[in-house]
PyMOL Python script that loads the backbone (N, CA, C, O; Angstrom):
from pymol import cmd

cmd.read_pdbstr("""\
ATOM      1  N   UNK A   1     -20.064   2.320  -3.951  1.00  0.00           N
ATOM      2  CA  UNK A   1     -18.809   2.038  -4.633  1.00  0.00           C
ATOM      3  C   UNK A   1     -19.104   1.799  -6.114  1.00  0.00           C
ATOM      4  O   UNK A   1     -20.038   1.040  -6.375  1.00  0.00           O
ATOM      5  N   UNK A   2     -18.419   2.357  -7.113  1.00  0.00           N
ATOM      6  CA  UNK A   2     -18.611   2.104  -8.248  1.00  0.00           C
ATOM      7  C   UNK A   2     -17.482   0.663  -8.911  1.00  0.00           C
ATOM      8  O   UNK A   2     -16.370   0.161  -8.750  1.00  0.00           O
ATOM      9  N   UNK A   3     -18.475   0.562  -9.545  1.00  0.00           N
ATOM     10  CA  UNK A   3     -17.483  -0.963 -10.045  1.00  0.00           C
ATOM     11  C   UNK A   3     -16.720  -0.497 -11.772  1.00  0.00           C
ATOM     12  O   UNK A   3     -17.294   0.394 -12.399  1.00  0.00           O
ATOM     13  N   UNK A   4     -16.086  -0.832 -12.083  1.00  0.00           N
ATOM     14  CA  UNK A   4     -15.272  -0.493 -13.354  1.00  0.00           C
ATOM     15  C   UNK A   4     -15.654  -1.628 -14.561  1.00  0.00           C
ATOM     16  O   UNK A   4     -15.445  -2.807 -14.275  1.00  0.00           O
ATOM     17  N   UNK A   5     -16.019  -1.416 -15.444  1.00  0.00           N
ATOM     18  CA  UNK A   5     -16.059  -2.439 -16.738  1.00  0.00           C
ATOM     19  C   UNK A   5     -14.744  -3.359 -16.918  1.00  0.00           C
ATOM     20  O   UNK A   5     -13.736  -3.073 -16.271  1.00  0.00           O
ATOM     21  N   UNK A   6     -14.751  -4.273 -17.645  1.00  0.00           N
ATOM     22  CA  UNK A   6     -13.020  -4.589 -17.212  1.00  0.00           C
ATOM     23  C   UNK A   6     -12.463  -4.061 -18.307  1.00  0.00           C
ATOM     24  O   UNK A   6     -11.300  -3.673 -18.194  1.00  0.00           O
ATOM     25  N   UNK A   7     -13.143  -3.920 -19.612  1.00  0.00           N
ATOM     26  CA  UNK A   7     -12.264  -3.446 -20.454  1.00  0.00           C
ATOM     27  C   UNK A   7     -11.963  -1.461 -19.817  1.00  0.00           C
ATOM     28  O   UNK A   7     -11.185  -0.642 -20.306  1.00  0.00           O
ATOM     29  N   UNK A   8     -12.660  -1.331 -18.951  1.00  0.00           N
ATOM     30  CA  UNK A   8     -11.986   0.085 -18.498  1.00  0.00           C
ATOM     31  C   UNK A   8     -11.321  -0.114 -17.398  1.00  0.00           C
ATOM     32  O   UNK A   8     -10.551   0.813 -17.146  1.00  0.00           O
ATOM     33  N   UNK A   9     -11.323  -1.225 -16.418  1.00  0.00           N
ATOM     34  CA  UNK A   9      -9.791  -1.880 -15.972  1.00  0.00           C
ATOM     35  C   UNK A   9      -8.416  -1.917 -16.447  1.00  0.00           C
ATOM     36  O   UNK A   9      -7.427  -1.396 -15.931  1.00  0.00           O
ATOM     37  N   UNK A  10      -8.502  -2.599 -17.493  1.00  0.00           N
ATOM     38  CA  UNK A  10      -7.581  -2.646 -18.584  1.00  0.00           C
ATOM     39  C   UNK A  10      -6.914  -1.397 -18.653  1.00  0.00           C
ATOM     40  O   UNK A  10      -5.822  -1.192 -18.124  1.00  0.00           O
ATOM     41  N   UNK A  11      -7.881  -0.142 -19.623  1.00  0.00           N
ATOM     42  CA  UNK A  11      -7.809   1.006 -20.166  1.00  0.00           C
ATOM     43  C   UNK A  11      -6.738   2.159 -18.969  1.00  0.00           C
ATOM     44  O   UNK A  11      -5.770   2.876 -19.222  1.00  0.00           O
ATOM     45  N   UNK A  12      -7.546   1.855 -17.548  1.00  0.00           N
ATOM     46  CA  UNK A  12      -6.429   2.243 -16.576  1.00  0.00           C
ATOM     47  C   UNK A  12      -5.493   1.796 -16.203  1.00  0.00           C
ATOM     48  O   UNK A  12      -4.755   2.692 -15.793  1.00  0.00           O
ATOM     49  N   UNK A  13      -4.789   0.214 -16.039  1.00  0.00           N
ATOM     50  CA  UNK A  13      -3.967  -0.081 -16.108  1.00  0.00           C
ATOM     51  C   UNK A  13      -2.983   0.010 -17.185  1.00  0.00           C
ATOM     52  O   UNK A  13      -1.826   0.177 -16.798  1.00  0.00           O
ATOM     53  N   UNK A  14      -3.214  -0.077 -18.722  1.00  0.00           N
ATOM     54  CA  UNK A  14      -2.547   0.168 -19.534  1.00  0.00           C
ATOM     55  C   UNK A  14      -1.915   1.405 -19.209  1.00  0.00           C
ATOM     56  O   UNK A  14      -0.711   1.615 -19.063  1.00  0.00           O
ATOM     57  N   UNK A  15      -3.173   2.448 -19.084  1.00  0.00           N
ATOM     58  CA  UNK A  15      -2.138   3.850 -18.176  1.00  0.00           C
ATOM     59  C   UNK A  15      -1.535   4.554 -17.363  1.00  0.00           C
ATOM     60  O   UNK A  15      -1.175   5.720 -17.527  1.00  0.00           O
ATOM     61  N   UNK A  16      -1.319   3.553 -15.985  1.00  0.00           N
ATOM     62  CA  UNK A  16      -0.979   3.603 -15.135  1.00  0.00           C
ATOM     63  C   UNK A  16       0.249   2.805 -15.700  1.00  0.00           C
ATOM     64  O   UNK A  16       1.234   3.538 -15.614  1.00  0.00           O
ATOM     65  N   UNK A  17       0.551   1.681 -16.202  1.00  0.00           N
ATOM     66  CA  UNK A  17       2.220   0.864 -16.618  1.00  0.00           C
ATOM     67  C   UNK A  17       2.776   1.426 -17.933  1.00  0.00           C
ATOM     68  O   UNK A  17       3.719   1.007 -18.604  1.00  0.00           O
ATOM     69  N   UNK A  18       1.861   2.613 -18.165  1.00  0.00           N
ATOM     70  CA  UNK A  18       2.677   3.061 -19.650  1.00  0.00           C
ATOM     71  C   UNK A  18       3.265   4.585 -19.194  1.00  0.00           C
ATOM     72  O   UNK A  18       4.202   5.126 -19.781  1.00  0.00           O
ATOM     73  N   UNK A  19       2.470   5.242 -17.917  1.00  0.00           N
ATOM     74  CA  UNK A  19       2.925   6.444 -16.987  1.00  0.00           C
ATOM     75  C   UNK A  19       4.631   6.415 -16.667  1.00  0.00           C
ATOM     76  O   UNK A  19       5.567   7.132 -17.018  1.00  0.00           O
ATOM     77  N   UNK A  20       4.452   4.734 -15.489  1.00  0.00           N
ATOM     78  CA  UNK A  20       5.197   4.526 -15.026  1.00  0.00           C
ATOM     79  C   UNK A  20       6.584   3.928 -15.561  1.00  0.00           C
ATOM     80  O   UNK A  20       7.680   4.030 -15.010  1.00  0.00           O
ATOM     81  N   UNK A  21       6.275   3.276 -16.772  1.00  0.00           N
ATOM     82  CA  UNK A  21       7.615   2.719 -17.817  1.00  0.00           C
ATOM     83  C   UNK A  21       7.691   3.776 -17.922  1.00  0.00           C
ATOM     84  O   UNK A  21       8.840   3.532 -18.289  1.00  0.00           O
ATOM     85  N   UNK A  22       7.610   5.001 -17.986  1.00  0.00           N
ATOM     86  CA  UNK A  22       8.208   6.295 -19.103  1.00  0.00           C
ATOM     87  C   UNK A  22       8.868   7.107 -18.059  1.00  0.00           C
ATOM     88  O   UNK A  22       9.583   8.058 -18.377  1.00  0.00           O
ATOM     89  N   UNK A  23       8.635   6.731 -16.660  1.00  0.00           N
ATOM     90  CA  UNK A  23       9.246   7.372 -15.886  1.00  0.00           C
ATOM     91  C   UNK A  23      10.369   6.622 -15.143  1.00  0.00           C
ATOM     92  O   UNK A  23      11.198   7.266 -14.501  1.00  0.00           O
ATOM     93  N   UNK A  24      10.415   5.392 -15.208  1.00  0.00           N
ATOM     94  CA  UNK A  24      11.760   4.299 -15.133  1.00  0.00           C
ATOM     95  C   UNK A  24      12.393   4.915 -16.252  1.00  0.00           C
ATOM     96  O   UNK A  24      13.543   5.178 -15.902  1.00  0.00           O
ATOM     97  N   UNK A  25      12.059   5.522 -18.261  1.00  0.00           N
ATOM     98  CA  UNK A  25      13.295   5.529 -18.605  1.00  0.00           C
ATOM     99  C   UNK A  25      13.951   7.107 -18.601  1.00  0.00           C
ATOM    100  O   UNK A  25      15.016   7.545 -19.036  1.00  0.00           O
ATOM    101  N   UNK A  26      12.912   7.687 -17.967  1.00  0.00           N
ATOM    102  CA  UNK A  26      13.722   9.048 -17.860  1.00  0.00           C
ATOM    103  C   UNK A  26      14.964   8.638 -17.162  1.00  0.00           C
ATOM    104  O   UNK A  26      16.124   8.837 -17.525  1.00  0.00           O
ATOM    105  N   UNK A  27      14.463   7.936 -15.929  1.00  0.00           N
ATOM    106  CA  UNK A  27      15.661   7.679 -14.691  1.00  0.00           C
ATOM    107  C   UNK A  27      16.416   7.032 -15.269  1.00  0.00           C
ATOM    108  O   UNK A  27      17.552   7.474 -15.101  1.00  0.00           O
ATOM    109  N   UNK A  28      16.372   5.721 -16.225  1.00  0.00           N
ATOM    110  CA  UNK A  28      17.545   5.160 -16.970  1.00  0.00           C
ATOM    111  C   UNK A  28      18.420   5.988 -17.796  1.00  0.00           C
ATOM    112  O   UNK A  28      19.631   5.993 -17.572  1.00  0.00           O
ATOM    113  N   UNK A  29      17.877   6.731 -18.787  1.00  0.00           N
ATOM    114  CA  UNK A  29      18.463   7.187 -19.722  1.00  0.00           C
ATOM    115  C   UNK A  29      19.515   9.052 -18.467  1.00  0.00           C
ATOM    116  O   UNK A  29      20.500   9.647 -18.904  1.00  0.00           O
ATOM    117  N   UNK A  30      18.967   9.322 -17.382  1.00  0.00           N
ATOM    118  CA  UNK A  30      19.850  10.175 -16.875  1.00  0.00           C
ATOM    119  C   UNK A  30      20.958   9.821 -15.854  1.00  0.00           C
ATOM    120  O   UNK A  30      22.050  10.341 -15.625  1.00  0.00           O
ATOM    121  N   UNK A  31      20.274   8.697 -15.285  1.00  0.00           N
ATOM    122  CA  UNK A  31      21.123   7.932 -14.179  1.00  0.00           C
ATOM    123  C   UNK A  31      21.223   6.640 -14.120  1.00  0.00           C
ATOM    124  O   UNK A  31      21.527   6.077 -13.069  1.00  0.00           O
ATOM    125  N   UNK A  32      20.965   5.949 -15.315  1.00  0.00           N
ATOM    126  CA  UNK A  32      21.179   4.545 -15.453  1.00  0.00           C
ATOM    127  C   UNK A  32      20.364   3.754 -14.788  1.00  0.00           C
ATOM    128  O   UNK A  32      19.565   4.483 -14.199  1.00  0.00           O
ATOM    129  N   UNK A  33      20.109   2.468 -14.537  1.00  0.00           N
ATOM    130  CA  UNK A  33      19.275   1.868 -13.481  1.00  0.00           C
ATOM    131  C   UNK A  33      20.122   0.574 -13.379  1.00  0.00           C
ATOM    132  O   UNK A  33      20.761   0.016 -14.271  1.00  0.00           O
ATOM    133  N   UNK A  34      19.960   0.201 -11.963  1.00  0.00           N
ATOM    134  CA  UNK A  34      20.225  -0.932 -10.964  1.00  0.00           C
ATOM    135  C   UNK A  34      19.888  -2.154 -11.595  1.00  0.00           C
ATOM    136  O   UNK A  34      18.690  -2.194 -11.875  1.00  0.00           O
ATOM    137  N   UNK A  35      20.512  -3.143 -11.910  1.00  0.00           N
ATOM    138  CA  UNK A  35      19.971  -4.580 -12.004  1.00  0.00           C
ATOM    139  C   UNK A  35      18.760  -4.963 -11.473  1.00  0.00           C
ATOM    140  O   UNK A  35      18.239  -5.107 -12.579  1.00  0.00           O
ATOM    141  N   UNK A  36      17.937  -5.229 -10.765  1.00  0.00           N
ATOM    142  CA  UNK A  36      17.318  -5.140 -10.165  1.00  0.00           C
ATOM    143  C   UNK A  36      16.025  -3.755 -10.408  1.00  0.00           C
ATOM    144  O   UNK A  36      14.848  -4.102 -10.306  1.00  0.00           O
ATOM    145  N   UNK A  37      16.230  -2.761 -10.614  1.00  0.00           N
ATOM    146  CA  UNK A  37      15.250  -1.632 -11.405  1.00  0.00           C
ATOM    147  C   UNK A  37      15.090  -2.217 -12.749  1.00  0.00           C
ATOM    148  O   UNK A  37      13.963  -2.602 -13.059  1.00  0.00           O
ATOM    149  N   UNK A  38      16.156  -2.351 -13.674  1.00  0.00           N
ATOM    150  CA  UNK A  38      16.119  -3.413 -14.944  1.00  0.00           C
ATOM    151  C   UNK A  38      15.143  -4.379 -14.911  1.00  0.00           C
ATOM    152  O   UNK A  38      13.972  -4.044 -15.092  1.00  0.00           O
ATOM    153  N   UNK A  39      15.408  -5.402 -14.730  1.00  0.00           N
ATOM    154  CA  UNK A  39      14.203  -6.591 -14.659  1.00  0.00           C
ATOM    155  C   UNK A  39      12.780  -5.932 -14.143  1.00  0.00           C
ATOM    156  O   UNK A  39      11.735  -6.270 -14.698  1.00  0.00           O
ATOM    157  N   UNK A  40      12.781  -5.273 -13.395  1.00  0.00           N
ATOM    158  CA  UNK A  40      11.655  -4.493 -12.815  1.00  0.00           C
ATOM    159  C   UNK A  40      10.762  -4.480 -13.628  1.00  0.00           C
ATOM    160  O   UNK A  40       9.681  -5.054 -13.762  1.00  0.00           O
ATOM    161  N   UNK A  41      11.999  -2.920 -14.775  1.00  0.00           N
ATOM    162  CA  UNK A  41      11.243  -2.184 -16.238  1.00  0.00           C
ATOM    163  C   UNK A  41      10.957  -2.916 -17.597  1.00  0.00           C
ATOM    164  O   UNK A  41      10.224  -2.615 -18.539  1.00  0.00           O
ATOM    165  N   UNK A  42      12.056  -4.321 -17.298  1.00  0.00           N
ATOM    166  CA  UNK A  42      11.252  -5.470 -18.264  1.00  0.00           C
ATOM    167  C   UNK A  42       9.965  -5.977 -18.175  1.00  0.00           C
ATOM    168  O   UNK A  42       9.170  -6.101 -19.107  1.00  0.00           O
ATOM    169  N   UNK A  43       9.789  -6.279 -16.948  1.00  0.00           N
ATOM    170  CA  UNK A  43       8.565  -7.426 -16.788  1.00  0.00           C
ATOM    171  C   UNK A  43       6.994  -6.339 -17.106  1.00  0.00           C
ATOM    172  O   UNK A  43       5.967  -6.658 -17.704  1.00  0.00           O
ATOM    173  N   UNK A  44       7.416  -4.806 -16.330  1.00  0.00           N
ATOM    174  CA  UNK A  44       6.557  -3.872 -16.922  1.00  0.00           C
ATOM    175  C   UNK A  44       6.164  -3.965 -18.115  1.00  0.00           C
ATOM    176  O   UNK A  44       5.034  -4.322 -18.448  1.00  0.00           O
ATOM    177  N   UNK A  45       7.132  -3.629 -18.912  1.00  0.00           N
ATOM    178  CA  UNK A  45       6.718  -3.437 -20.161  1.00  0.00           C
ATOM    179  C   UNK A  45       6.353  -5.030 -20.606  1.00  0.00           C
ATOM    180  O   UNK A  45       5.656  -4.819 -21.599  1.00  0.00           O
ATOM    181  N   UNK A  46       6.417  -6.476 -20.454  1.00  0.00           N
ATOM    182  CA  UNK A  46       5.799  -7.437 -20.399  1.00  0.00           C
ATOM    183  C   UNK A  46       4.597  -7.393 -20.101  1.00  0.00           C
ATOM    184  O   UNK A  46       3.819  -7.990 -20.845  1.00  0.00           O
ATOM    185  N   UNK A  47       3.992  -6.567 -18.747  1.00  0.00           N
ATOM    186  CA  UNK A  47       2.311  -6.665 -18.412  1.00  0.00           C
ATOM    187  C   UNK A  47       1.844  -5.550 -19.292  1.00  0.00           C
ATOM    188  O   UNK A  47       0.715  -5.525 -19.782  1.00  0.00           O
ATOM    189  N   UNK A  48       2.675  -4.706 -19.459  1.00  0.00           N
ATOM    190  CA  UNK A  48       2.304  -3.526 -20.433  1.00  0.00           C
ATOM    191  C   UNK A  48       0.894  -4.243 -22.179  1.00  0.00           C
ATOM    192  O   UNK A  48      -0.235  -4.370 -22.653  1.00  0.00           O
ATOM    193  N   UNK A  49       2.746  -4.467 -22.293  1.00  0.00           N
ATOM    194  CA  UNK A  49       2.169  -5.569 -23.874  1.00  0.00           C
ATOM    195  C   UNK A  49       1.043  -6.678 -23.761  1.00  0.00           C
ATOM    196  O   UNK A  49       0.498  -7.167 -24.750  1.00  0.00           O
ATOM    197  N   UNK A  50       0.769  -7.004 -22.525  1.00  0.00           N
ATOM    198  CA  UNK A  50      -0.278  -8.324 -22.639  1.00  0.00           C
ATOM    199  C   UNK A  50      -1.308  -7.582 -22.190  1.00  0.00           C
ATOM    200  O   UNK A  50      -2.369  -7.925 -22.712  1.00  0.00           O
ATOM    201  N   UNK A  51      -1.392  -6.789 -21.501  1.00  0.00           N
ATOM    202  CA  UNK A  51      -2.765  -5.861 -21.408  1.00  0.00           C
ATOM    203  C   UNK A  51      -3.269  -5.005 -22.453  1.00  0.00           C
ATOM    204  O   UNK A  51      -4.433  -4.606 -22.464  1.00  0.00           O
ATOM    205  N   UNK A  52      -2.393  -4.710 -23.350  1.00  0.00           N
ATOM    206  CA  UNK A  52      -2.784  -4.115 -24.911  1.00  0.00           C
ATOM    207  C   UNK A  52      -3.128  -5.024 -25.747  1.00  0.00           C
ATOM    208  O   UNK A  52      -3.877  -4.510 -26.578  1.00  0.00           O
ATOM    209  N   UNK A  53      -2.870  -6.711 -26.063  1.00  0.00           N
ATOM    210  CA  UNK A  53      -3.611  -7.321 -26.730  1.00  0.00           C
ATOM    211  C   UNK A  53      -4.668  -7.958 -25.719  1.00  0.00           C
ATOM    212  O   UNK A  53      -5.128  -9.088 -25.880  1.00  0.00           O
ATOM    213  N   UNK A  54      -4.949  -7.255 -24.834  1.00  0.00           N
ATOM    214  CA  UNK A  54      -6.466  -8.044 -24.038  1.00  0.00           C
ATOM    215  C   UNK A  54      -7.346  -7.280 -24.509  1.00  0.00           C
ATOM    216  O   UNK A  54      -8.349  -7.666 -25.110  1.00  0.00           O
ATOM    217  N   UNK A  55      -6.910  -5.602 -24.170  1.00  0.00           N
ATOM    218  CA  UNK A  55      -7.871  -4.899 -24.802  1.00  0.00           C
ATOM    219  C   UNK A  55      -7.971  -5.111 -26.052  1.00  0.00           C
ATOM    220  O   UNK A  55      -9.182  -5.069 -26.268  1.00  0.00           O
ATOM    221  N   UNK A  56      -7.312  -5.363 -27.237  1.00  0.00           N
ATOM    222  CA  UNK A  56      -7.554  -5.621 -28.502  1.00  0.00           C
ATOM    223  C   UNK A  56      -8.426  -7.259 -28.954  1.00  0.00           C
ATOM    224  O   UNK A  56      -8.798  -7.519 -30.098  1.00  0.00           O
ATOM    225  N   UNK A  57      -8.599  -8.181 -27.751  1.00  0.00           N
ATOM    226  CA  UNK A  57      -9.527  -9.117 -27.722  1.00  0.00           C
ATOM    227  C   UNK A  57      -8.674 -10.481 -28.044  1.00  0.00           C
ATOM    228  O   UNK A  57      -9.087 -11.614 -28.296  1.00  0.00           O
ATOM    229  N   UNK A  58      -7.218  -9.925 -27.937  1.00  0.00           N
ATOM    230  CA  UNK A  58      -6.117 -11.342 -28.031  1.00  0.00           C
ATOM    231  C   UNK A  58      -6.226 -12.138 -26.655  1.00  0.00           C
ATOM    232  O   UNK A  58      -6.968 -12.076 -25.675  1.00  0.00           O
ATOM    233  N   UNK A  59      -5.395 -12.731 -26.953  1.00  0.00           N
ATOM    234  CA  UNK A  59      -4.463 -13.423 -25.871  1.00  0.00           C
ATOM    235  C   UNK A  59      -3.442 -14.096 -25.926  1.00  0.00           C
ATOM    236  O   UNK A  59      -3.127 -14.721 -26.939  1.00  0.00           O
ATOM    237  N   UNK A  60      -2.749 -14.083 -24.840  1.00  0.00           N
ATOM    238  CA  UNK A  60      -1.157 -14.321 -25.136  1.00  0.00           C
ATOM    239  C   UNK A  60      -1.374 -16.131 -24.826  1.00  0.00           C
ATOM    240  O   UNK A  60      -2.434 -16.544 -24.357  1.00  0.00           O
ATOM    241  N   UNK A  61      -0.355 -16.958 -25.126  1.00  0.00           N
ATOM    242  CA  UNK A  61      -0.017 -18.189 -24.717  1.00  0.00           C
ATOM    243  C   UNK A  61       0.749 -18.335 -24.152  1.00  0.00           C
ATOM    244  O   UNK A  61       1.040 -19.475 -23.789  1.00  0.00           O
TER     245      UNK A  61
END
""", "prot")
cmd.dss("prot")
cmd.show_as("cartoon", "prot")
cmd.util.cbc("prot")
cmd.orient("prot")
């Protein structure tokens, strides 16, 4: 089994929640989204943003 660096943890998750936000707003912007899909595509883009200043060597409070 290969093990992953974490900053290349990161590097795939950043692109795996930046894949998937972009494909929540296709669906928003053609068919709107559910209350519930909403908060969803917020909190995304919330882990989105705190995993881009981890890789940049921040951290959030």
């Amino acid at each position: 089994m290969a093990y992953l660096a974490y900053d290349e943890v990161l590097e795939r998750r950043s692109e795996m929640l930046r894949r998937r936000i972009g494909e929540m707003i296709v669906k928003e912007n053609q068919y709107g989204l559910g209350n519930q899909e909403g908060h969803f595509l917020q909190r995304m883009i919330r882990e989105w943003h705190q995993t881009e200043f981890e890789m940049n060597g921040k951290t959030l409070s």
